[in-house]
MDAnalysis code that builds the backbone (N, CA, C; Angstrom):
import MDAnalysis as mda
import numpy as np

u = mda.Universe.empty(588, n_residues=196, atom_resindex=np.repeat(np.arange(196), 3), trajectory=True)
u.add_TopologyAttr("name", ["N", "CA", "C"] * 196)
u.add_TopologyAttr("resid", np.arange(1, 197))
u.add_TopologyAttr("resname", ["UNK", "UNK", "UNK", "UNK", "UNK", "UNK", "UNK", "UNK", "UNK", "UNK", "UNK", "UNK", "UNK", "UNK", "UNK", "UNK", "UNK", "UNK", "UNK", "UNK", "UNK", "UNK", "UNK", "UNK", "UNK", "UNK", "UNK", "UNK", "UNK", "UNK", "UNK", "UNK", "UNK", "UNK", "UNK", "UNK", "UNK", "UNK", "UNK", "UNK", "UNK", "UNK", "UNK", "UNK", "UNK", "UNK", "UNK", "UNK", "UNK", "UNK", "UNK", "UNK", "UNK", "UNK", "UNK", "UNK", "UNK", "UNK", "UNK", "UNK", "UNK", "UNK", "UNK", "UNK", "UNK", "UNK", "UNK", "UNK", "UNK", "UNK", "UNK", "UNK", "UNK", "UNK", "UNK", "UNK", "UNK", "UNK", "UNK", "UNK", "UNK", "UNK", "UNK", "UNK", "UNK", "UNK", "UNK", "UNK", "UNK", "UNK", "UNK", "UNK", "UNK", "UNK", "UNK", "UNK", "UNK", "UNK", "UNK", "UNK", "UNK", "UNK", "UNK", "UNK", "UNK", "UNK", "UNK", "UNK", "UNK", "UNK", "UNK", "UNK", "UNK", "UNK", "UNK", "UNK", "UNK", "UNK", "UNK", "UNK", "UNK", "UNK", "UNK", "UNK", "UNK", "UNK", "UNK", "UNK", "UNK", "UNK", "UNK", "UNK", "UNK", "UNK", "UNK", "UNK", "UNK", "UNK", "UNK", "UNK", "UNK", "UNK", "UNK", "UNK", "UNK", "UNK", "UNK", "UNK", "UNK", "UNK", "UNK", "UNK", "UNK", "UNK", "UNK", "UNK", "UNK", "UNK", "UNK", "UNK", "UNK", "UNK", "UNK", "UNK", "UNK", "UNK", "UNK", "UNK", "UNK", "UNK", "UNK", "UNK", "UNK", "UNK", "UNK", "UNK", "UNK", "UNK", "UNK", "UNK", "UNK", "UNK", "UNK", "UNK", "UNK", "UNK", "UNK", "UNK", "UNK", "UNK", "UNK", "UNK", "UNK", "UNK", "UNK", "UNK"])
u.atoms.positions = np.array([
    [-17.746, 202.698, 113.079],
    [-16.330, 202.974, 112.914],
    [-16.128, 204.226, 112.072],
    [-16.871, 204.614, 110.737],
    [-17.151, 205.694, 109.986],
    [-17.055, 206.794, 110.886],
    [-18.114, 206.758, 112.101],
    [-18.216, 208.271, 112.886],
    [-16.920, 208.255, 113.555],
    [-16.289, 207.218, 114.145],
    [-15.534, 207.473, 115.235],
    [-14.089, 208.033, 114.165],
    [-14.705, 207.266, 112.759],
    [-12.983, 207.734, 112.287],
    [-12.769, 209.353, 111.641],
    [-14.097, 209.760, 111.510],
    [-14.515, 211.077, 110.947],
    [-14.573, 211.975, 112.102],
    [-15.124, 211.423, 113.348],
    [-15.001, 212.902, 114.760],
    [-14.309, 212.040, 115.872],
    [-13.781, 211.269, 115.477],
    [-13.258, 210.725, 117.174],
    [-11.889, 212.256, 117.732],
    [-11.906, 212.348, 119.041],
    [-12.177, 211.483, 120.022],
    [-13.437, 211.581, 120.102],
    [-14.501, 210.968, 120.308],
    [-16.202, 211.277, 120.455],
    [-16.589, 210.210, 121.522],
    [-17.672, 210.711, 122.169],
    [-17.652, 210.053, 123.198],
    [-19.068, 208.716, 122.327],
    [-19.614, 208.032, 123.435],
    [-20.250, 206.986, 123.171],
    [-21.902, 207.791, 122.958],
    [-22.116, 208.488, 124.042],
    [-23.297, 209.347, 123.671],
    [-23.463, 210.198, 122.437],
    [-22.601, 210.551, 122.206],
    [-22.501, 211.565, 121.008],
    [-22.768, 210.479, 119.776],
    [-22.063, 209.155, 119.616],
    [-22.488, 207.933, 118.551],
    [-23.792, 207.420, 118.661],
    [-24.258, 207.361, 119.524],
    [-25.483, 206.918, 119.755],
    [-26.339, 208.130, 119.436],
    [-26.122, 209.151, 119.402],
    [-27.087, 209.911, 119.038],
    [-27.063, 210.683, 117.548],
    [-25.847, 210.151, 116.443],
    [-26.142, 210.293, 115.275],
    [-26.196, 208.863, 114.932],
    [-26.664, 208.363, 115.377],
    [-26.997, 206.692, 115.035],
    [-28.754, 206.868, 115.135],
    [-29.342, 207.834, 116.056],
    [-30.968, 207.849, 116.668],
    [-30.700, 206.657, 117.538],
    [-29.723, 205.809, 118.552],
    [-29.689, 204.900, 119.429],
    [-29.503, 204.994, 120.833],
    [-29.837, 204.543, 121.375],
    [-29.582, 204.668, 123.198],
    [-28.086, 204.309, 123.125],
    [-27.211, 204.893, 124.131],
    [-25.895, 203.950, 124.927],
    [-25.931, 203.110, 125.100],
    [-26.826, 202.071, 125.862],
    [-27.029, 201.045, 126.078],
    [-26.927, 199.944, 124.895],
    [-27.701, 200.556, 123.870],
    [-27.960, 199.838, 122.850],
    [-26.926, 199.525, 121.917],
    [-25.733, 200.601, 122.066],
    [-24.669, 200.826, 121.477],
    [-23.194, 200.542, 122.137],
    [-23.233, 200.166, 123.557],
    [-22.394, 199.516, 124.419],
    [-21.618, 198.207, 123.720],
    [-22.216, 197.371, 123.790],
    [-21.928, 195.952, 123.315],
    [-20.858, 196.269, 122.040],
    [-21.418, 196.755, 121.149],
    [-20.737, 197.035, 120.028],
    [-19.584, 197.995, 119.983],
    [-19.544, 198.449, 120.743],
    [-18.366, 199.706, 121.054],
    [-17.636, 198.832, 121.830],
    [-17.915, 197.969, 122.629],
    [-16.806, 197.069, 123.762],
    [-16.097, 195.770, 122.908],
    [-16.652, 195.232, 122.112],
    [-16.153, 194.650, 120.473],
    [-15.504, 195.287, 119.796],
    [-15.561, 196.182, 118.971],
    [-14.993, 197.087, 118.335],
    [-13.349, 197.453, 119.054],
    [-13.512, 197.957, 120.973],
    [-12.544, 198.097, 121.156],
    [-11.647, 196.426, 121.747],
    [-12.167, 195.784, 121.993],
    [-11.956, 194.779, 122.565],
    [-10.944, 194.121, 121.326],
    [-11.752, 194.102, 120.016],
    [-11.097, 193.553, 118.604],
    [-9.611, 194.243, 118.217],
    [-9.864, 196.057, 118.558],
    [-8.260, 196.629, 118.540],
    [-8.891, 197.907, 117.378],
    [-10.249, 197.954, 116.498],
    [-10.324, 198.675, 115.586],
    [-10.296, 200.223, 116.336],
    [-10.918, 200.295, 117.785],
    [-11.438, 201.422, 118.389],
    [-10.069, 201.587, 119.541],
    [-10.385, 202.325, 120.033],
    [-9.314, 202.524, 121.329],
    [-10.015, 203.482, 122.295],
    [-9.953, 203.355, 123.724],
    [-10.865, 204.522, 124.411],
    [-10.232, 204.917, 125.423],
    [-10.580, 205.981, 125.732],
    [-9.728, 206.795, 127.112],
    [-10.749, 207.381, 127.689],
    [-10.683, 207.276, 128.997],
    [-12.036, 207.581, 130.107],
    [-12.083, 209.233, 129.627],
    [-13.055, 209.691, 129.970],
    [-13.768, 210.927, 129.738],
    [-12.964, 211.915, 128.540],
    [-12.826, 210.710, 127.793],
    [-12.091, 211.839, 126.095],
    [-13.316, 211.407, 125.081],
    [-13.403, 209.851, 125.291],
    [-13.987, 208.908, 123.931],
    [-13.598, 207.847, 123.159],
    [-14.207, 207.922, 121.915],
    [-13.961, 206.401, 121.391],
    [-12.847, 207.366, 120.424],
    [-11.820, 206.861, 120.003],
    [-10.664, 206.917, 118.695],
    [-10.433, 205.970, 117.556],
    [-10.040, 206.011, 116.683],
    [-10.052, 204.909, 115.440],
    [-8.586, 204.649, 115.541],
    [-8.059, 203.189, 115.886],
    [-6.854, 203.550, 116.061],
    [-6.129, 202.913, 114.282],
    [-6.624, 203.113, 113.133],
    [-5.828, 202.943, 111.875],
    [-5.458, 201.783, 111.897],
    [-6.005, 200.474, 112.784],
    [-5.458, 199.318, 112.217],
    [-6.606, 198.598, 111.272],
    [-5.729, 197.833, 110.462],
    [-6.990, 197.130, 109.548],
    [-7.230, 195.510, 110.434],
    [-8.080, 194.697, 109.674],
    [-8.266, 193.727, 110.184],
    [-7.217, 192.634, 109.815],
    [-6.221, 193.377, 109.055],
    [-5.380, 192.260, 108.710],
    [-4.061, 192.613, 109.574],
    [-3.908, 194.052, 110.007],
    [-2.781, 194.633, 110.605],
    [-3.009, 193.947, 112.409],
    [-4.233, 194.111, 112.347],
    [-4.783, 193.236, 113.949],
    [-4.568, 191.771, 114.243],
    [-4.980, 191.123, 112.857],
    [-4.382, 189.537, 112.935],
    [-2.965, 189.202, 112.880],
    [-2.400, 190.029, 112.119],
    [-0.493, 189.863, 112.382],
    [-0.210, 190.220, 113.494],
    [-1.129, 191.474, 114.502],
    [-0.231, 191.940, 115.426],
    [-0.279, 190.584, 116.442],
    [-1.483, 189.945, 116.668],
    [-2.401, 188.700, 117.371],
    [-1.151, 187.529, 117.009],
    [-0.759, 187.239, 115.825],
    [-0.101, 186.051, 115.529],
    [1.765, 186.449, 116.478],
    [2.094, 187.587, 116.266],
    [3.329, 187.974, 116.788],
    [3.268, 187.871, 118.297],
    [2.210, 187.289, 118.976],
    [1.741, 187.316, 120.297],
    [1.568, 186.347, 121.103],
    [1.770, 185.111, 119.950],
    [1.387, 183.716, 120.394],
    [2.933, 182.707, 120.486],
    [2.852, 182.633, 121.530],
    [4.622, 181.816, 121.632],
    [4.099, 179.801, 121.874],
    [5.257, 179.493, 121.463],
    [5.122, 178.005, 121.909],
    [4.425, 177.695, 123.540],
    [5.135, 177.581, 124.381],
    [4.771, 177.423, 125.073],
    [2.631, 177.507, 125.733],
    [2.148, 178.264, 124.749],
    [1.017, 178.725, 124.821],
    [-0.383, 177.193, 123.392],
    [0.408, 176.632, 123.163],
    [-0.052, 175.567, 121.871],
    [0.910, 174.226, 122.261],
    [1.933, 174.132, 122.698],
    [2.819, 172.635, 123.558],
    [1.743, 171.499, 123.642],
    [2.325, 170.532, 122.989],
    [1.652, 169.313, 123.780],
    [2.847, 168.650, 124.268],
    [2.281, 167.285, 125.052],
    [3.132, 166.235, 125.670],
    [4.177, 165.317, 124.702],
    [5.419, 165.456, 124.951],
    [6.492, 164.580, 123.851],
    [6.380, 163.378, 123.610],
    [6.308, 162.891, 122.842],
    [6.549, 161.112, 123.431],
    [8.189, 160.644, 122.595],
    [8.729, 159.829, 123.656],
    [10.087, 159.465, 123.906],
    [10.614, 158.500, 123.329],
    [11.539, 157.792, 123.149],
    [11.602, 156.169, 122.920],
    [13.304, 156.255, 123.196],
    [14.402, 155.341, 124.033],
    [15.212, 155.055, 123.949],
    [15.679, 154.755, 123.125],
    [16.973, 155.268, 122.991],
    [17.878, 155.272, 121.577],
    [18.511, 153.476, 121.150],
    [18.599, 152.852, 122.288],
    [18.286, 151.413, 122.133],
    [17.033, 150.414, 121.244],
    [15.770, 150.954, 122.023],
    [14.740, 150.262, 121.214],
    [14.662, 150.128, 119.593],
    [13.957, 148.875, 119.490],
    [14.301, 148.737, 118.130],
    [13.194, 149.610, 117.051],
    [13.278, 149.309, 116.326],
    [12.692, 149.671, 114.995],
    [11.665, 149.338, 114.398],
    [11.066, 148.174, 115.321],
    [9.882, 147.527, 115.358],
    [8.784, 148.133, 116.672],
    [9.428, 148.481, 117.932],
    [9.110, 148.861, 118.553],
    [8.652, 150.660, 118.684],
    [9.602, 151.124, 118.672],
    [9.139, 152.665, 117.603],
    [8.394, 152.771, 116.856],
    [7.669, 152.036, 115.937],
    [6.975, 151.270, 115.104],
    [5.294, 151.476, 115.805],
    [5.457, 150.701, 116.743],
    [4.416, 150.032, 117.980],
    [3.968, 151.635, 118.610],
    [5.437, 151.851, 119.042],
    [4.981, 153.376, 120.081],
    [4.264, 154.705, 119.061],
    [4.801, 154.650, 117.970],
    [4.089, 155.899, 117.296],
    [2.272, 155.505, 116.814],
    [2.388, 154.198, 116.589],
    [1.049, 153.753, 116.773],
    [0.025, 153.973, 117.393],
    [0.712, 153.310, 118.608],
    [-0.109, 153.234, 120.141],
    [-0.693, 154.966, 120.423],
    [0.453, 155.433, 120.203],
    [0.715, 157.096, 121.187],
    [-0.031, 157.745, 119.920],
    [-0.769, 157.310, 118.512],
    [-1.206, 158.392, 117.925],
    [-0.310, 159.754, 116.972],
    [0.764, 159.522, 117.037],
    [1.905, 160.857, 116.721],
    [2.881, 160.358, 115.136],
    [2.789, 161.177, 114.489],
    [3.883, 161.113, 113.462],
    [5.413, 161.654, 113.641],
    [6.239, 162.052, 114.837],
    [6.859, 161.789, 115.474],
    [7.540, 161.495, 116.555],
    [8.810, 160.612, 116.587],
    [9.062, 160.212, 118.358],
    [10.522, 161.272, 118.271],
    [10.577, 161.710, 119.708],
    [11.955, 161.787, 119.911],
    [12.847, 160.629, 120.668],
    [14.068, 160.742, 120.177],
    [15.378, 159.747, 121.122],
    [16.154, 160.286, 122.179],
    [15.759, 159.662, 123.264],
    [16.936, 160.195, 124.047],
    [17.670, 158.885, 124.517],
    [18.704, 159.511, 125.136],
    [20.005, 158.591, 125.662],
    [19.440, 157.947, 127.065],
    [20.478, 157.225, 127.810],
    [20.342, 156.968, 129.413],
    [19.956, 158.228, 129.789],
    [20.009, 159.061, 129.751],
    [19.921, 160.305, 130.875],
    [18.834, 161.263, 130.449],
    [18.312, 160.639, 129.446],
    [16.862, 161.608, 129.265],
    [17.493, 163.243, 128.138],
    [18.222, 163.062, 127.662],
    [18.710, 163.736, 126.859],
    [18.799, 163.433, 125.213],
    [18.454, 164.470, 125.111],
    [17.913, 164.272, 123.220],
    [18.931, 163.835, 122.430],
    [18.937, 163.015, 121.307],
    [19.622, 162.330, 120.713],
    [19.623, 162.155, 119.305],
    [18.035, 162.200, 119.258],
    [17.574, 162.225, 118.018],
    [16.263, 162.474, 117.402],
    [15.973, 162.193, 116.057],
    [14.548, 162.319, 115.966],
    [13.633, 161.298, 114.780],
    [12.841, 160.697, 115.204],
    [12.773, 159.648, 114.108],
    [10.999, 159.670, 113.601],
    [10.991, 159.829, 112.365],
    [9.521, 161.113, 111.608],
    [8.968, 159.589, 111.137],
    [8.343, 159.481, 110.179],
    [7.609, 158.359, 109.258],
    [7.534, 157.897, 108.821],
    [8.487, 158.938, 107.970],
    [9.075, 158.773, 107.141],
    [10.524, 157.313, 107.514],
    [11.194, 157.803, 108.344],
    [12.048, 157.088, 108.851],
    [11.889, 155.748, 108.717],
    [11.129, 155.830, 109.445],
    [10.223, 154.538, 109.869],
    [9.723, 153.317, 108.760],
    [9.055, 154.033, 107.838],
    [8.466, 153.601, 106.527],
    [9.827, 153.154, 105.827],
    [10.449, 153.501, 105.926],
    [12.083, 154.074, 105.177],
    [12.603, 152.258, 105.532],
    [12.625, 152.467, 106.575],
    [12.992, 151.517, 107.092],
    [12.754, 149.891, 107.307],
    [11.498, 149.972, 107.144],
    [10.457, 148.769, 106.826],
    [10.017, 148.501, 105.612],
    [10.872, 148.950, 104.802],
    [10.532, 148.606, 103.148],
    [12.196, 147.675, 103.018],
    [12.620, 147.742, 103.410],
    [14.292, 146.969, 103.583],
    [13.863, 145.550, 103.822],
    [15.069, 144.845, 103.525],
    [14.836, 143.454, 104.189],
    [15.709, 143.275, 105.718],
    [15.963, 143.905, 106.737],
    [16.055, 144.243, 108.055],
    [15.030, 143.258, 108.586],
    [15.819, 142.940, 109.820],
    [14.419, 142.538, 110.599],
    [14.245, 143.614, 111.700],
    [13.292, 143.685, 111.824],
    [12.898, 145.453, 112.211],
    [13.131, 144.931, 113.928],
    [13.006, 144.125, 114.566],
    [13.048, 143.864, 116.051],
    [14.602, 144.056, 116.019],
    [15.425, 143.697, 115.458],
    [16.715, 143.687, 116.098],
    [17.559, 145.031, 115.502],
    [16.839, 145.525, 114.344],
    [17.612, 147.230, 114.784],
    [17.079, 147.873, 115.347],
    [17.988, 148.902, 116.463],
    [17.582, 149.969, 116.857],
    [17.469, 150.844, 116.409],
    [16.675, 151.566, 116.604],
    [16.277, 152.993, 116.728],
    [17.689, 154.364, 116.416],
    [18.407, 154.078, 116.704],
    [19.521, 154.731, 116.824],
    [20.685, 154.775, 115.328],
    [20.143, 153.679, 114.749],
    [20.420, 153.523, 113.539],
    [19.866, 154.135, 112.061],
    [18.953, 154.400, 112.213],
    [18.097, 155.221, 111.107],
    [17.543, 156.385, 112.123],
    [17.899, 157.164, 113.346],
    [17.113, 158.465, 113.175],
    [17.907, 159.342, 112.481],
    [16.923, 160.553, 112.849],
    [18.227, 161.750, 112.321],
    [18.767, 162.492, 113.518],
    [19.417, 162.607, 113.457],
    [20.799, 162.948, 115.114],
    [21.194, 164.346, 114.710],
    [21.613, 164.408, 116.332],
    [22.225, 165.847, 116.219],
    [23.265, 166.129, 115.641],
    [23.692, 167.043, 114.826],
    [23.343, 168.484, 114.936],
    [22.039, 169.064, 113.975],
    [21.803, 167.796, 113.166],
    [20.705, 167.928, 112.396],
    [19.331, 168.133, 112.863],
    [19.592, 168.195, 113.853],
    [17.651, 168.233, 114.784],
    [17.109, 169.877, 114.462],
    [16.243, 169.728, 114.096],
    [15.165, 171.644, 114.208],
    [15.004, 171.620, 115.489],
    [14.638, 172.459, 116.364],
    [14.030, 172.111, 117.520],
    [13.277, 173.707, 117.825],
    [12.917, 173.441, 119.150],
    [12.873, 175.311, 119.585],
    [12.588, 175.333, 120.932],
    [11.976, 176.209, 121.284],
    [12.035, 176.540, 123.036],
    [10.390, 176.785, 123.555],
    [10.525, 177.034, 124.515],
    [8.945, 177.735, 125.051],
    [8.700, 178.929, 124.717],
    [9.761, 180.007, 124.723],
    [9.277, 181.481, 124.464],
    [10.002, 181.866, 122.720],
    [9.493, 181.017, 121.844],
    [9.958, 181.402, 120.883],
    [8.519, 181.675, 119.924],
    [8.244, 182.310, 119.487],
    [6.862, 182.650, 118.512],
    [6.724, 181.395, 117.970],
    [5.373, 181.140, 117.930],
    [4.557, 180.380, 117.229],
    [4.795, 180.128, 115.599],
    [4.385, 181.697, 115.486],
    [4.752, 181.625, 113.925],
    [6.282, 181.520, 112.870],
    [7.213, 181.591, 114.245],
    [8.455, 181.450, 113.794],
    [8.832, 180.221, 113.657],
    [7.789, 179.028, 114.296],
    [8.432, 177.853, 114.494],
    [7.431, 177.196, 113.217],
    [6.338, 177.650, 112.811],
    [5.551, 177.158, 111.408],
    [6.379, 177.310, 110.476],
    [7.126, 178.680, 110.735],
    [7.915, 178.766, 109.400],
    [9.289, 177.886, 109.193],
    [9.892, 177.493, 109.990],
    [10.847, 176.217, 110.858],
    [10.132, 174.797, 109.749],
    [8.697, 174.797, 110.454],
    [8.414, 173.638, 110.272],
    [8.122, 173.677, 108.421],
    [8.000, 174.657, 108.192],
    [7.204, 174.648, 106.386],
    [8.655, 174.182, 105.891],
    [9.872, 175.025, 106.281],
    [10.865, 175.571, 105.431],
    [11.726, 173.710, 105.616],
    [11.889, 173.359, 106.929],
    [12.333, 171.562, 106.572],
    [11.465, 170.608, 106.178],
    [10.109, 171.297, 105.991],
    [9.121, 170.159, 105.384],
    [8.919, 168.990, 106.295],
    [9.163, 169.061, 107.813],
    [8.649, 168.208, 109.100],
    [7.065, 168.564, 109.615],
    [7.065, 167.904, 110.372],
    [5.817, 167.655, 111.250],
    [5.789, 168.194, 112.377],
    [6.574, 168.145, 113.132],
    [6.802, 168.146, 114.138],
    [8.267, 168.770, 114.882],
    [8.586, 169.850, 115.761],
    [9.867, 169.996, 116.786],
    [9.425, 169.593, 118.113],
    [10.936, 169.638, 118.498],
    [11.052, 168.891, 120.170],
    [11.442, 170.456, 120.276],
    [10.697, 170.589, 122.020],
    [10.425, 171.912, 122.456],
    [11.766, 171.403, 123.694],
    [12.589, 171.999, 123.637],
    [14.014, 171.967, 124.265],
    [14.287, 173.096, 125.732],
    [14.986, 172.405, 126.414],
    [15.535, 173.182, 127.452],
    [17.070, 172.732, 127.344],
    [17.937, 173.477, 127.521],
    [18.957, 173.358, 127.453],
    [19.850, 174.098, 128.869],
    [21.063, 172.826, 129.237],
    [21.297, 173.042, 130.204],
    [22.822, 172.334, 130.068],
    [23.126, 172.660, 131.378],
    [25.043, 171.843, 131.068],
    [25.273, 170.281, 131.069],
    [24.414, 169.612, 131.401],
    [24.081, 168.219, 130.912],
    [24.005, 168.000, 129.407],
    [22.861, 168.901, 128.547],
    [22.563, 168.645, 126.766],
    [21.466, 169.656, 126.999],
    [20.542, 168.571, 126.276],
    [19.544, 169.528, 125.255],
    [18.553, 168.205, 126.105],
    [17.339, 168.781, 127.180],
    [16.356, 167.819, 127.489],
    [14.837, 168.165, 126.446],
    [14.349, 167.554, 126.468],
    [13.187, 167.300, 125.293],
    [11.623, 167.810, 126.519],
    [11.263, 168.830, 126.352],
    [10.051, 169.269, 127.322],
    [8.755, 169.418, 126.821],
    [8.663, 169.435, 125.491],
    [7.500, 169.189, 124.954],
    [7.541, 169.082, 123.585],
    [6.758, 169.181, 122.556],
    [6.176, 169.256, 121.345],
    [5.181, 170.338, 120.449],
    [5.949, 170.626, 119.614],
    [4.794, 171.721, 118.228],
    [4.621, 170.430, 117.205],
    [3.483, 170.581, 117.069],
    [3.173, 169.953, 115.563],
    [2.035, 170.747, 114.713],
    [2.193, 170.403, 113.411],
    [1.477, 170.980, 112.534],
    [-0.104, 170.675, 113.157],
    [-0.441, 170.077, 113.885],
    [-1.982, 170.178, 114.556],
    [-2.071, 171.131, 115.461],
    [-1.065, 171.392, 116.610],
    [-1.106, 172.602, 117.059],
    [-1.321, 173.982, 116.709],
    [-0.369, 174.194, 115.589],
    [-0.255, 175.306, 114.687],
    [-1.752, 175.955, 114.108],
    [-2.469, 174.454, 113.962],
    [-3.746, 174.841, 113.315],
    [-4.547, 174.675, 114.077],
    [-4.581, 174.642, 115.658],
    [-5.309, 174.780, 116.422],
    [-5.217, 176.212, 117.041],
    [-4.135, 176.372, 116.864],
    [-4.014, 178.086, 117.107],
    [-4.577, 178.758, 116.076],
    [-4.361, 178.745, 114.684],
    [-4.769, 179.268, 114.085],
    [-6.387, 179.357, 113.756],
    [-7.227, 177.961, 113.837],
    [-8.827, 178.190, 114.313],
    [-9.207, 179.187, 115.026],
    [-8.447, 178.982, 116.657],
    [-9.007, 179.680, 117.774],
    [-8.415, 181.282, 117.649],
    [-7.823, 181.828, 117.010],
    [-7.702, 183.131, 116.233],
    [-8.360, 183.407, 115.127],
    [-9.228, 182.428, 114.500],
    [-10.116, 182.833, 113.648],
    [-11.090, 183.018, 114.540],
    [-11.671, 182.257, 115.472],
    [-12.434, 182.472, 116.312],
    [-12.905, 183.451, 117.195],
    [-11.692, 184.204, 116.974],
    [-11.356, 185.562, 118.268],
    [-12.172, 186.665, 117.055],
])
């Protein structure tokens, strides 16, 4: 990176030969280099340094990654079911939150672990309330979309201190519920960009 940032444009032969290295030998590493974003190349000019650092490359990488690209599958529960049963489903399904929807498959609400816990420390009998009674309802819902940045929706999720948004489509019916971000996603993106 030194030579290319001291004589670029320079071609690959010309590096390899104040290195004492073959092209060949020096290929791999030049196709990394540009592949990573440090180098940049243009057919019969050379290699260039294009001034990003490795930290200016990982922000540009994070501004690049939208929901839709980290989504998992929602899981649902009727705004009827009780409170015992919600209970059962976040269990079963593995998830620290459910969303609510109405008859028509339209979002309603959102009910975290908190909720839940919240709720089962009462003397209630948890089978005969619903669900609809302790979530948190709209207009209070976070939510977000498919093409909204990744990192805009971590910061969503840090700044209400949740787990989890319902990934929304919105239409003249309501607001339908199409998938899920959760803080495991977030950090599954963020591994596989350490990885890169």
């Amino acid at each position: 990176m030194q030579i290319v940032k001291e004589n670029g444009p320079i071609t690959g032969e010309h590096i390899a030969d104040q290195l004492n290295l073959t092209r060949a030998t020096l290929r791999p590493d030049l196709a990394i280099l540009t592949m990573a974003g440090f180098l940049d190349a243009r057919p019969r000019v050379g290699y260039f340094y294009t001034g990003k650092s490795g930290t200016a490359l990982l922000t540009e990488n994070l501004q690049n990654i939208y929901v839709k690209d980290y989504q998992s599958i929602p899981v649902v529960v009727s705004e009827n079911v009780s409170v015992y049963d919600a209970i059962c489903t976040m269990f079963l399904e593995d998830v620290g939150t459910l969303f609510v929807v109405d008859q028509n498959s339209l979002l309603v609400g959102v009910l975290s672990r908190k909720d839940l816990l919240r709720a089962s420390i009462g003397k209630q009998e948890l089978t005969s309330v619903p669900v609809n009674i302790i979530m948190t309802r709209m207009p209070n819902i976070t939510m977000c979309e498919n093409d909204d940045r990744l990192i805009d929706v971590a910061q969503k999720l840090i700044d209400k201190q949740i787990d989890a948004l319902p990934i929304v489509r919105k239409s003249e019916k309501g607001i339908e519920v199409i998938g899920r971000i959760t803080k495991t996603n977030i950090a599954k993106a963020f591994v596989e960009l350490g990885k890169e």
